[in-house]
N, CA, C and O of each residue as an XYZ file, in Angstrom:
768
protein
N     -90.652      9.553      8.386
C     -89.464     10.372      8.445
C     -88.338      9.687      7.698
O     -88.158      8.469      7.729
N     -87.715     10.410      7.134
C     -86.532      9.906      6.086
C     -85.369      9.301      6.871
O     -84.974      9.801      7.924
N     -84.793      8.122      6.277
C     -83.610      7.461      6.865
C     -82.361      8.117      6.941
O     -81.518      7.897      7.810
N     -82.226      9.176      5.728
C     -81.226      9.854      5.345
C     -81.080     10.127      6.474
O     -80.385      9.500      7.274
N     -81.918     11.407      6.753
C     -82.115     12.357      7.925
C     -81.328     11.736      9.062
O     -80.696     12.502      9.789
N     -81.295     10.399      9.302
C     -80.466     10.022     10.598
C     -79.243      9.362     10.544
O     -78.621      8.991     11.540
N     -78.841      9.190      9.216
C     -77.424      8.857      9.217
C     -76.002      9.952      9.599
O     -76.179     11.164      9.474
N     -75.193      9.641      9.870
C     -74.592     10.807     10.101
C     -73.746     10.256     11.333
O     -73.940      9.101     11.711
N     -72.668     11.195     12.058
C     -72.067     11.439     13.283
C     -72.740     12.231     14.295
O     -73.810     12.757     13.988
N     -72.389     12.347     15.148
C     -72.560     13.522     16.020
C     -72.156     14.650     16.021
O     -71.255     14.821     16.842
N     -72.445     15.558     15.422
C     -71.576     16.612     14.857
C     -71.466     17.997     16.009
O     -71.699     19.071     15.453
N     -71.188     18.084     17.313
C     -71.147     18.618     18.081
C     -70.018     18.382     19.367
O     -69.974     17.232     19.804
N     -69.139     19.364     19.972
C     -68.723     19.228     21.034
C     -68.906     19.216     22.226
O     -69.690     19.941     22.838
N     -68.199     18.388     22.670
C     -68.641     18.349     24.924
C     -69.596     17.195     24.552
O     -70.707     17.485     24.997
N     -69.617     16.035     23.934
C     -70.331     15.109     24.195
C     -70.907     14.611     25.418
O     -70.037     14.834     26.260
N     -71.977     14.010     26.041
C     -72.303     13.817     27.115
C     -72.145     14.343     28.273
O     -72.152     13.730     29.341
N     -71.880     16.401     27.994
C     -71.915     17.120     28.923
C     -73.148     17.259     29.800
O     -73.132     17.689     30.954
N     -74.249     16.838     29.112
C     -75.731     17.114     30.041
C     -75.460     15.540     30.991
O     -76.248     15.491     31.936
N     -74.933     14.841     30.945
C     -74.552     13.207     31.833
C     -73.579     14.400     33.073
O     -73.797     14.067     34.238
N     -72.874     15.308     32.975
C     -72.179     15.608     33.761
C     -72.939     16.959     34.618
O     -72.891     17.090     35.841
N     -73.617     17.875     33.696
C     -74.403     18.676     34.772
C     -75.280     18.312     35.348
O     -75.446     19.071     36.303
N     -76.265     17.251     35.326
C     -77.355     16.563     35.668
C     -77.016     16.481     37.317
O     -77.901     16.370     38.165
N     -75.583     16.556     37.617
C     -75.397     16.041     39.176
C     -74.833     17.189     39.924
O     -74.188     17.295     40.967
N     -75.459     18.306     38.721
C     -74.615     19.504     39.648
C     -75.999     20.360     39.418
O     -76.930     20.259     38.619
N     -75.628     21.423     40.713
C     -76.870     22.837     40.591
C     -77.040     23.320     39.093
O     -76.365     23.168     38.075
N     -78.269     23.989     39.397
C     -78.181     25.063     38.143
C     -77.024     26.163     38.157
O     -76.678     26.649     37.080
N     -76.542     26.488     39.102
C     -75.694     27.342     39.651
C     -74.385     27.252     39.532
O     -73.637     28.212     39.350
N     -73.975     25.821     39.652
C     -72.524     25.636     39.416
C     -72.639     24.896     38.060
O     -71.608     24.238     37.919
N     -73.485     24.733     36.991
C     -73.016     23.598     35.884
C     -72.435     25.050     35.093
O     -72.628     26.239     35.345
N     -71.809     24.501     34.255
C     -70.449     25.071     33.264
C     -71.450     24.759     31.710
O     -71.949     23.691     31.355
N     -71.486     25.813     31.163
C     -71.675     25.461     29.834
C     -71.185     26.201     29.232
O     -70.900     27.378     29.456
N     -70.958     25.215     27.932
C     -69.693     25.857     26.564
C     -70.142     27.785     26.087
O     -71.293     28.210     25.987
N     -69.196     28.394     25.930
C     -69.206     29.352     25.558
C     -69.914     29.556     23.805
O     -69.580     28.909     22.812
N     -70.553     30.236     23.857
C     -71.219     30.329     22.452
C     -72.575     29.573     22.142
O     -73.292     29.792     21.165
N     -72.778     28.748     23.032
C     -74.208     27.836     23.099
C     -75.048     28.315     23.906
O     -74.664     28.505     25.060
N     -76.399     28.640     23.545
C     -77.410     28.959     24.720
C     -77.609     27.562     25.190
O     -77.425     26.505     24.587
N     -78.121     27.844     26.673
C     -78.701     26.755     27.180
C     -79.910     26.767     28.109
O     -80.268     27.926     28.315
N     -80.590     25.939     28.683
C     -81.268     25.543     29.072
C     -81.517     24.839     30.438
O     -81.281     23.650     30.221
N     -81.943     25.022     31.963
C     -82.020     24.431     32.729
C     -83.208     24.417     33.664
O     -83.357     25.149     34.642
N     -83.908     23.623     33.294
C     -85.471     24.012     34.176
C     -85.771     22.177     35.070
O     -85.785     20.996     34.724
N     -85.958     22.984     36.319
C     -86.683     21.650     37.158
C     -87.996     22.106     37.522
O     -88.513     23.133     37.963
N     -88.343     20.925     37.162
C     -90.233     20.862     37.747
C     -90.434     19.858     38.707
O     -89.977     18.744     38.450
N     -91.199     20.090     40.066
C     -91.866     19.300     41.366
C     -93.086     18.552     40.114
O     -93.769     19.088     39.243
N     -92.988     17.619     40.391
C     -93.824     17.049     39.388
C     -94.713     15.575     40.214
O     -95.662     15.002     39.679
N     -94.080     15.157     41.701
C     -95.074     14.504     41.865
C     -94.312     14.215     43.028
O     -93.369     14.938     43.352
N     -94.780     12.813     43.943
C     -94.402     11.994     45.435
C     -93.879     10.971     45.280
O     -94.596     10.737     44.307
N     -93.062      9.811     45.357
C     -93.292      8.850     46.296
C     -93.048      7.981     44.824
O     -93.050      8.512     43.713
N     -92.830      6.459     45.104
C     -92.062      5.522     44.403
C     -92.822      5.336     42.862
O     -92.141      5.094     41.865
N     -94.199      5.469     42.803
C     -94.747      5.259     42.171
C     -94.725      6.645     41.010
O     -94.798      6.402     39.806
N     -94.643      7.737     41.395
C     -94.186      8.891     40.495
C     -93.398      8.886     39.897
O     -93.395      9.420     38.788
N     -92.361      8.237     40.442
C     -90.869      8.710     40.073
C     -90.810      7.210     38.537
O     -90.306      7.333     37.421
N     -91.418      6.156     39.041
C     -91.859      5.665     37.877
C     -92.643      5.697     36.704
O     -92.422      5.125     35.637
N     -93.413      6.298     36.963
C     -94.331      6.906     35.811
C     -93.567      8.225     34.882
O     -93.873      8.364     33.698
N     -92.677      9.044     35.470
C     -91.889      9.754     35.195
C     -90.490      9.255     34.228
O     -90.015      9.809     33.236
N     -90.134      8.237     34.801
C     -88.890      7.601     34.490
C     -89.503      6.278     32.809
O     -88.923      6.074     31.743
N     -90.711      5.755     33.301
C     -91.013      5.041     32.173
C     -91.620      6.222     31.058
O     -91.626      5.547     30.029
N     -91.896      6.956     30.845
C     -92.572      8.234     30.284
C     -91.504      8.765     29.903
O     -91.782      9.037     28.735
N     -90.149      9.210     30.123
C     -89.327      9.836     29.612
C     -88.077      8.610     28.871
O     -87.677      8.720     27.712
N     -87.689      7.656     29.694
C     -87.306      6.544     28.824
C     -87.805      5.760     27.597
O     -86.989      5.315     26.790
N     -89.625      5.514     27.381
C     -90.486      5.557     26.148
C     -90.732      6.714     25.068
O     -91.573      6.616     24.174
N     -90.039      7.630     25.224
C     -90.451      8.652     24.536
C     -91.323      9.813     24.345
O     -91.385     10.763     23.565
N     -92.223      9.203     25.750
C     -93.310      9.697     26.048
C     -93.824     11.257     26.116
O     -94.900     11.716     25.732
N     -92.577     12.001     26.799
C     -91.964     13.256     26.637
C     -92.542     14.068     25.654
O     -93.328     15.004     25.791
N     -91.859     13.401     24.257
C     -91.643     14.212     23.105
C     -92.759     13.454     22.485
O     -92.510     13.723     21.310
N     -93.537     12.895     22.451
C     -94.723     12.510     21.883
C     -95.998     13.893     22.655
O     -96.704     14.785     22.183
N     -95.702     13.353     24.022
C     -97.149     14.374     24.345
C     -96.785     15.818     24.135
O     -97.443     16.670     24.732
N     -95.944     16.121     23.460
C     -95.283     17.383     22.887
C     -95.559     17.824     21.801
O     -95.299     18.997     21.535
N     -96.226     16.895     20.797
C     -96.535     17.172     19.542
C     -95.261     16.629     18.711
O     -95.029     16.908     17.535
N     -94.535     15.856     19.488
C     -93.750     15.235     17.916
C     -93.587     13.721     17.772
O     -93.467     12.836     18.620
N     -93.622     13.692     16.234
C     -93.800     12.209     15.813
C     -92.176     11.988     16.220
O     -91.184     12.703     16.073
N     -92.394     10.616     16.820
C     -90.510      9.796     17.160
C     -90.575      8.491     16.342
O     -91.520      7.703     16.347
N     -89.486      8.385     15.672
C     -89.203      7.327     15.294
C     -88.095      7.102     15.612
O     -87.085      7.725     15.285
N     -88.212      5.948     16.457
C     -87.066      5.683     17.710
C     -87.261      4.077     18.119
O     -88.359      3.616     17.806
N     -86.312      3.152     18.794
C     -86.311      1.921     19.171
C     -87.678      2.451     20.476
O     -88.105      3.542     20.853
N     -87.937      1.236     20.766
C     -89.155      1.220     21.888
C     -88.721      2.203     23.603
O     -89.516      2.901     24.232
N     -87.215      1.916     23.975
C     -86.448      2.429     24.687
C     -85.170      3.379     24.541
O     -84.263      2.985     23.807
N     -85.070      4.341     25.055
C     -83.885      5.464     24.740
C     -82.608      3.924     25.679
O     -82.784      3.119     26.593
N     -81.500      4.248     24.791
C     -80.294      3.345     24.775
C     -79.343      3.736     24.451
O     -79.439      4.082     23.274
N     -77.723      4.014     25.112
C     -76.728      4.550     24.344
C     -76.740      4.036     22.759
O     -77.088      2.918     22.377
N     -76.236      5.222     21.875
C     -76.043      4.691     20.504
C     -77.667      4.867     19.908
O     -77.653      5.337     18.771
N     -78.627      4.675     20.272
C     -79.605      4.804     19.552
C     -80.039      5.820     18.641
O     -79.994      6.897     19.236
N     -80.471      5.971     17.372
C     -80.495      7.072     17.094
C     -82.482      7.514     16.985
O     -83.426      6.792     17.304
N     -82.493      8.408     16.630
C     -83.883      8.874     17.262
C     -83.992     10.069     16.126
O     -83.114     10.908     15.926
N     -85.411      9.961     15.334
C     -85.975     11.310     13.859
C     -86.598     11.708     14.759
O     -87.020     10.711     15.345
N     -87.093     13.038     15.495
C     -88.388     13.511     15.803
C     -89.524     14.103     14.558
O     -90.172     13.061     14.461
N     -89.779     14.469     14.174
C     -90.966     15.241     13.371
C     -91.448     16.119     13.840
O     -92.465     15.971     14.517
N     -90.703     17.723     13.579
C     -91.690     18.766     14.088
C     -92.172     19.711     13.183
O     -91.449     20.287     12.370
N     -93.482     19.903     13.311
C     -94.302     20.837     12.335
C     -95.727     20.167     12.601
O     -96.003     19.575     13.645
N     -96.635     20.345     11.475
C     -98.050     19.825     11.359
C     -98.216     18.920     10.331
O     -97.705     19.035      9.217
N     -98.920     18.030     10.694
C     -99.354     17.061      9.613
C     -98.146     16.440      9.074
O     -97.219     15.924      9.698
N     -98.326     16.592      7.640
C     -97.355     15.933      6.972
C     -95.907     16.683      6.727
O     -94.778     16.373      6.346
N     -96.500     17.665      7.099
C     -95.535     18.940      6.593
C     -94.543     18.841      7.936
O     -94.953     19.501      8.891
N     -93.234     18.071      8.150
C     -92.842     18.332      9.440
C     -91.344     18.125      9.447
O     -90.911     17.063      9.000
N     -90.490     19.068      9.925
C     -89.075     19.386      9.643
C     -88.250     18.033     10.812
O     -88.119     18.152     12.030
N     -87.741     16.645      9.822
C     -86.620     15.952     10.933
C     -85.935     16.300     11.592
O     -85.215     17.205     11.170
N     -85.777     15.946     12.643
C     -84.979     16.088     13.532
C     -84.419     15.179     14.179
O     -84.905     14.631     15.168
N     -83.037     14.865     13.540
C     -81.904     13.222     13.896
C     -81.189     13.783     15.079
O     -80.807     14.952     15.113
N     -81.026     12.981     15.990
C     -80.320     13.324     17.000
C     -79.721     11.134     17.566
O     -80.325     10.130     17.189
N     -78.752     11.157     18.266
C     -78.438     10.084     18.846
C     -78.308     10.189     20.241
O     -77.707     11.058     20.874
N     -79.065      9.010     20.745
C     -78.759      8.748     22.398
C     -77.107      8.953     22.797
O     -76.293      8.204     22.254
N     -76.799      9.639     23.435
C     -75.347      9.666     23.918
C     -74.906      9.187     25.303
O     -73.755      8.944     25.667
N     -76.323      9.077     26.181
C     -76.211      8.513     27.397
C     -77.152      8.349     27.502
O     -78.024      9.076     27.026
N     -77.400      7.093     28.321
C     -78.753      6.563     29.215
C     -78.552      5.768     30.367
O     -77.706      4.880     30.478
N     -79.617      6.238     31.474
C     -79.214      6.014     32.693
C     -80.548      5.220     33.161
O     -81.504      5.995     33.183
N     -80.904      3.841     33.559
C     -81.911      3.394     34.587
C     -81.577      3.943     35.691
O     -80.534      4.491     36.047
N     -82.964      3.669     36.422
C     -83.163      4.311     38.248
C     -81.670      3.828     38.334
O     -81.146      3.022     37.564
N     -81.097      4.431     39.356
C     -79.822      4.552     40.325
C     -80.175      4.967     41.692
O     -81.209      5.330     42.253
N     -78.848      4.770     42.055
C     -78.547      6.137     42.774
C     -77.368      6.619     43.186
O     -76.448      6.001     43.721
N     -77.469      8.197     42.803
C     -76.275      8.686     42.664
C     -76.194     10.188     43.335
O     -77.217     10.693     43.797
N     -74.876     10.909     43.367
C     -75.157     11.885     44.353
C     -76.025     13.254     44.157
O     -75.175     14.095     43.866
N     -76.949     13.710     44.169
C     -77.853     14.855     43.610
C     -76.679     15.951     43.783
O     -75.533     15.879     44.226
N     -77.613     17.204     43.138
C     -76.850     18.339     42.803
C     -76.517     18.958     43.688
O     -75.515     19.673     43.705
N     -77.666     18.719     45.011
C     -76.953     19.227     46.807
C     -76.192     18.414     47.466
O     -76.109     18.683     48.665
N     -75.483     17.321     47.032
C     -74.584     16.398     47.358
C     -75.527     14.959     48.223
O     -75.233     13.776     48.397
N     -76.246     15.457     48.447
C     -77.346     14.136     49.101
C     -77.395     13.305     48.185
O     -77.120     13.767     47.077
N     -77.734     11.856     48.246
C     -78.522     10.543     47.475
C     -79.426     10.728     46.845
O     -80.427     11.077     47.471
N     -79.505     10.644     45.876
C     -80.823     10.620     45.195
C     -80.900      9.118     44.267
O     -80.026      8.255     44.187
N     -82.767      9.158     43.370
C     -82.640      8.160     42.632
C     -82.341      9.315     41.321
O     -82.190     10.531     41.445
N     -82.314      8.543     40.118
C     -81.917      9.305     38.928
C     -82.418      8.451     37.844
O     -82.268      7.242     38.019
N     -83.141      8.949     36.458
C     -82.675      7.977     35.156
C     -83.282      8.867     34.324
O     -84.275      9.530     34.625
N     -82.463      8.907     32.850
C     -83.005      9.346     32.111
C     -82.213      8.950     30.932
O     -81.862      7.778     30.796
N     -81.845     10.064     29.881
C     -81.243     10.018     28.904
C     -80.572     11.187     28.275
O     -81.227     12.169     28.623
N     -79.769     11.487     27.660
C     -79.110     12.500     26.828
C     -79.242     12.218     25.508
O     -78.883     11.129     25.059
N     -79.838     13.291     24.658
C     -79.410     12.860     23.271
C     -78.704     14.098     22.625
O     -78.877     15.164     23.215
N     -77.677     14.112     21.117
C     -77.309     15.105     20.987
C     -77.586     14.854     19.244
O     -78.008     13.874     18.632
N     -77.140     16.211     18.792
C     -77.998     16.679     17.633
C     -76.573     16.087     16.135
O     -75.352     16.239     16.115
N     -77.521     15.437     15.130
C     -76.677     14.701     14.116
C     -76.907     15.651     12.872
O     -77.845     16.447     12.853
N     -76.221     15.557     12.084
C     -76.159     15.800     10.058
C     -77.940     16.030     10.212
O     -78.701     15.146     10.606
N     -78.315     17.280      9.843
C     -79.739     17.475      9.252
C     -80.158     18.187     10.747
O     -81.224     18.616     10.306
N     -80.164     18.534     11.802
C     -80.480     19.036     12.737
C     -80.322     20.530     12.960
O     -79.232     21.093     13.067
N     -81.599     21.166     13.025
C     -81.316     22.459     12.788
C     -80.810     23.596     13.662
O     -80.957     24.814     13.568
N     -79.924     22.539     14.877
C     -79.032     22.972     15.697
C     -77.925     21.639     16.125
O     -77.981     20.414     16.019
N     -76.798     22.747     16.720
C     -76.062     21.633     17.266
C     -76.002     21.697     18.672
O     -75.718     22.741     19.260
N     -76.283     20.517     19.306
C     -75.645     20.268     21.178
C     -76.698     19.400     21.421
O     -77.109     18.657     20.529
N     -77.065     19.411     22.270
C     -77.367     18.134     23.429
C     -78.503     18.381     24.307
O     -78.356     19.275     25.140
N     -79.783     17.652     24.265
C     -80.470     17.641     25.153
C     -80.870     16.217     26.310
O     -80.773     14.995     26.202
N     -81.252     16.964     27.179
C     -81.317     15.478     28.326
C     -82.504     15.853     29.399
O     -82.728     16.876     30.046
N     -83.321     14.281     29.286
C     -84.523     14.211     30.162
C     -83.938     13.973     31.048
O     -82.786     13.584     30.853
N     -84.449     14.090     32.482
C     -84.405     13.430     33.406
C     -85.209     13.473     34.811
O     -85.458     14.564     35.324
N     -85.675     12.061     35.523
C     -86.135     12.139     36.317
C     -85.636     12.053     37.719
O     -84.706     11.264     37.887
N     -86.034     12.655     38.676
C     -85.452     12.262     39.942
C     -86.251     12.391     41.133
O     -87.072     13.290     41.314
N     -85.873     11.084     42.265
C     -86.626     11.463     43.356
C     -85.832     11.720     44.434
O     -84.828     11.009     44.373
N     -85.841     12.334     45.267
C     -85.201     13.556     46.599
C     -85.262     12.033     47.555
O     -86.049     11.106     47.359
N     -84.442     12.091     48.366
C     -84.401     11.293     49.333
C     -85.774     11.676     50.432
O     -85.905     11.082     51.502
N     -86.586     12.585     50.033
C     -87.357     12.932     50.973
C     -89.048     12.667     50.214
O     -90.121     13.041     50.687
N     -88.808     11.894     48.899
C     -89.920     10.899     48.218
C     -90.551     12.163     47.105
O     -91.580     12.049     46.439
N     -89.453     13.583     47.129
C     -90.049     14.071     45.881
C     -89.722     13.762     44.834
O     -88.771     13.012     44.619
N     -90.535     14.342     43.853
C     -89.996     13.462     42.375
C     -90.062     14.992     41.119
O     -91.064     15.567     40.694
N     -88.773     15.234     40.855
C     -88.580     16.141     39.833
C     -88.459     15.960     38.349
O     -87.956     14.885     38.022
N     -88.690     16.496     37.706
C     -88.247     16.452     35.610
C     -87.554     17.321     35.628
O     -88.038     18.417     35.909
N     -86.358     17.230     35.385
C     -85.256     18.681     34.841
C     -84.736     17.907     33.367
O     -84.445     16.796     32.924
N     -84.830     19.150     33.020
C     -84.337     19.696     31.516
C     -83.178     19.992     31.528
O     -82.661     20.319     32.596
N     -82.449     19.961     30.362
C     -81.301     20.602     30.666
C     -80.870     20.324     28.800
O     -80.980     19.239     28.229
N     -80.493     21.332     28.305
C     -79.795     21.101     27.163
C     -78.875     22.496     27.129
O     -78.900     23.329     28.035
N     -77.861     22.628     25.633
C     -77.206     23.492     25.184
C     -77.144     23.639     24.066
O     -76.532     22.700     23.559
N     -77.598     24.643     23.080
C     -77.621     23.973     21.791
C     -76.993     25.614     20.360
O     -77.449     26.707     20.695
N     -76.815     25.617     20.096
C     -76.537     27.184     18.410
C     -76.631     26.658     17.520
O     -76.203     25.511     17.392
N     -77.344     27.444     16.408
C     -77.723     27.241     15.080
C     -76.954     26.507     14.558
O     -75.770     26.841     14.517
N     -77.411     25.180     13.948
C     -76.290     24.692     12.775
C     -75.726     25.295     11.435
O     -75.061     24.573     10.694
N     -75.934     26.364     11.174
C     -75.692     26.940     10.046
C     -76.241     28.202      9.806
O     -77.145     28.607     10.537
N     -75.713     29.048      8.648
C     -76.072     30.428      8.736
C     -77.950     30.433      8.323
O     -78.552     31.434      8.712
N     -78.444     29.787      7.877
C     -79.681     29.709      7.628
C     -80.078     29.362      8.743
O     -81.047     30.106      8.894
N     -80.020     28.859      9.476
C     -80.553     28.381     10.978
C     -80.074     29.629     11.944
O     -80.803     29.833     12.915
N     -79.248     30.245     11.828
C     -78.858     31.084     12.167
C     -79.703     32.861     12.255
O     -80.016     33.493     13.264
N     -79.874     33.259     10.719
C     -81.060     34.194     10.426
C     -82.115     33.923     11.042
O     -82.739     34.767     11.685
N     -82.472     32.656     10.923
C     -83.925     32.464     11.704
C     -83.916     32.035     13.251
O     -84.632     31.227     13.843
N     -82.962     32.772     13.667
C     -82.579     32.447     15.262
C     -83.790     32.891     16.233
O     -84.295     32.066     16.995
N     -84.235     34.232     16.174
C     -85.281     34.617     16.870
C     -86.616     33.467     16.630
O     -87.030     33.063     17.717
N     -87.100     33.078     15.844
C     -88.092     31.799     15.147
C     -87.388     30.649     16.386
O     -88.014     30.226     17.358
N     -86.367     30.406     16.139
C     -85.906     28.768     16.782
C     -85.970     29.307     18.008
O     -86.359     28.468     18.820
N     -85.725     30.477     18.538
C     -85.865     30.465     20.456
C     -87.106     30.855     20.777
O     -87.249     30.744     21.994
N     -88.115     31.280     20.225
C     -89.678     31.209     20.451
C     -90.417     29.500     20.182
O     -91.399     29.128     20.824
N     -89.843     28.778     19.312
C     -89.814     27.933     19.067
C     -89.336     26.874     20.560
O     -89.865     26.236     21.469
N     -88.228     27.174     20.121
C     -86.963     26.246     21.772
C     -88.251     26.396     22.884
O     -88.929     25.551     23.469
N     -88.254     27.428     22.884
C     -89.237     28.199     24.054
C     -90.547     27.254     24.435
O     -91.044     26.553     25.317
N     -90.696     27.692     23.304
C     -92.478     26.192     23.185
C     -92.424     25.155     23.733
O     -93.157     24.822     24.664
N     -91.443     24.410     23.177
C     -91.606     23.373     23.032
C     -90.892     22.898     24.786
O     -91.140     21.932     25.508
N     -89.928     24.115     24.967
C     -89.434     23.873     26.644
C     -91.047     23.226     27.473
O     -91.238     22.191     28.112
N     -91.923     24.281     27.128
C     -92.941     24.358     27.671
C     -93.754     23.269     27.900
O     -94.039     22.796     29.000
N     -94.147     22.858     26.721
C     -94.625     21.398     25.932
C     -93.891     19.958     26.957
O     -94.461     19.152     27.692
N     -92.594     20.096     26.635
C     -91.632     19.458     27.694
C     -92.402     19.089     29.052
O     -93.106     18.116     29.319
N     -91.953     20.414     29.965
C     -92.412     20.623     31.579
C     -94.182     20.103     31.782
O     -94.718     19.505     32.714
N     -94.596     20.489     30.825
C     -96.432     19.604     30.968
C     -96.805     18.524     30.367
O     -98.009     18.273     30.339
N     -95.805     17.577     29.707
C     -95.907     16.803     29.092
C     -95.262     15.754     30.540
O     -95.745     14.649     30.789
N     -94.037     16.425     31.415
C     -93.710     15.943     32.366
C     -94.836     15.916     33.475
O     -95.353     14.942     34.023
N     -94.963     16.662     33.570
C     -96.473     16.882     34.958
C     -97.377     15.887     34.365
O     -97.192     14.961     35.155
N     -98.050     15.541     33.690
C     -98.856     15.083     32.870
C     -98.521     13.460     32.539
O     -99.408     12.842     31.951
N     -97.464     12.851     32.838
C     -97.206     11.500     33.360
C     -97.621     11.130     34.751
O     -98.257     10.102     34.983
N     -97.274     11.931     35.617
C     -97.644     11.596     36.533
C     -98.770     12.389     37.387
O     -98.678     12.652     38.586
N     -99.727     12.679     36.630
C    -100.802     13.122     37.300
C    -101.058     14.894     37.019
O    -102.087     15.408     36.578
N    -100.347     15.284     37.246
C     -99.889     16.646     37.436
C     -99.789     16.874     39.027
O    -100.271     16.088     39.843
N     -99.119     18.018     39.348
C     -98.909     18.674     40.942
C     -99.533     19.776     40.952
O     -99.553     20.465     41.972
């Protein structure tokens, strides 16, 4: 994947807004006007040992590999890091630069029903060459009651009028790969 492809800023607003809905419902998070978004949780496993396999799997990249895309990325998601995915087939495969904007090890912090939970994941948001702009974010969590969830969560609109025409393509697309996501999550830790 080309170096070009990841130089750049962050070319998007509400930086590290998915760091701020992550601790709220699907119900009450706020997202920017004009951006579709995205919010899916998956029961994905039990108990201390899930929530690690989950948490090392989405902090390695693991995610977006068993997804079908090539990462060229540091070994660990890290604020500041920047991250090419590769999506398409073979050789033939459209970059995708995005930078870590937040990253979180296990914690614990208050869940979206106000209870304790553990938490870690990452946010990344979309740079120069990305064929959208906003922000996506893994994350794992376990329930004070030893469940262990993957929620998704991004917000993202066409970067440009060409990305734009082919809008219906990118949300069958988005769509997929949501998919790809949620079983790529089950699929660290065993499946449920």
């Amino acid at each position: 994947m080309s170096s070009k492809a990841s130089r750049g800023t962050l070319d998007y607003p509400y930086l590290g807004l998915t760091r701020l809905v992550a601790q709220k419902t699907a119900e009450s998070a706020h997202w920017p006007a004009g951006f579709a978004h995205v919010d899916k949780t998956l029961a994905v496993g039990a108990g201390q040992e899930a929530f690690v396999a989950l948490t090392e799997g989405i902090m390695t990249w693991q995610i977006q590999r068993r997804s079908g895309l090539q990462v060229s990325a540091p070994p660990r998601a890290v604020a500041g890091a920047t991250v090419v995915s590769g999506f398409g087939v073979g050789n033939l495969r459209l970059p995708v630069p995005c930078e870590v904007v937040w990253a979180m090890e296990p914690c614990t912090v208050q869940g979206p029903d106000g209870s304790d939970i553990q938490m870690a994941g990452f946010g990344y948001g979309t740079l120069p060459g990305h064929p959208a702009l906003g922000e996506e974010a893994f994350i794992a969590m376990k329930t004070f009651d030893g469940g262990v969830y993957f929620r998704l969560l991004a917000f993202s609109k066409p970067a440009g009028l060409i990305y734009a025409l082919g809008s219906p393509v990118t949300k069958l697309t988005q769509a997929g790969v949501t998919r790809s996501y949620l079983q790529a999550a089950r699929g660290l830790v065993g499946g449920f």
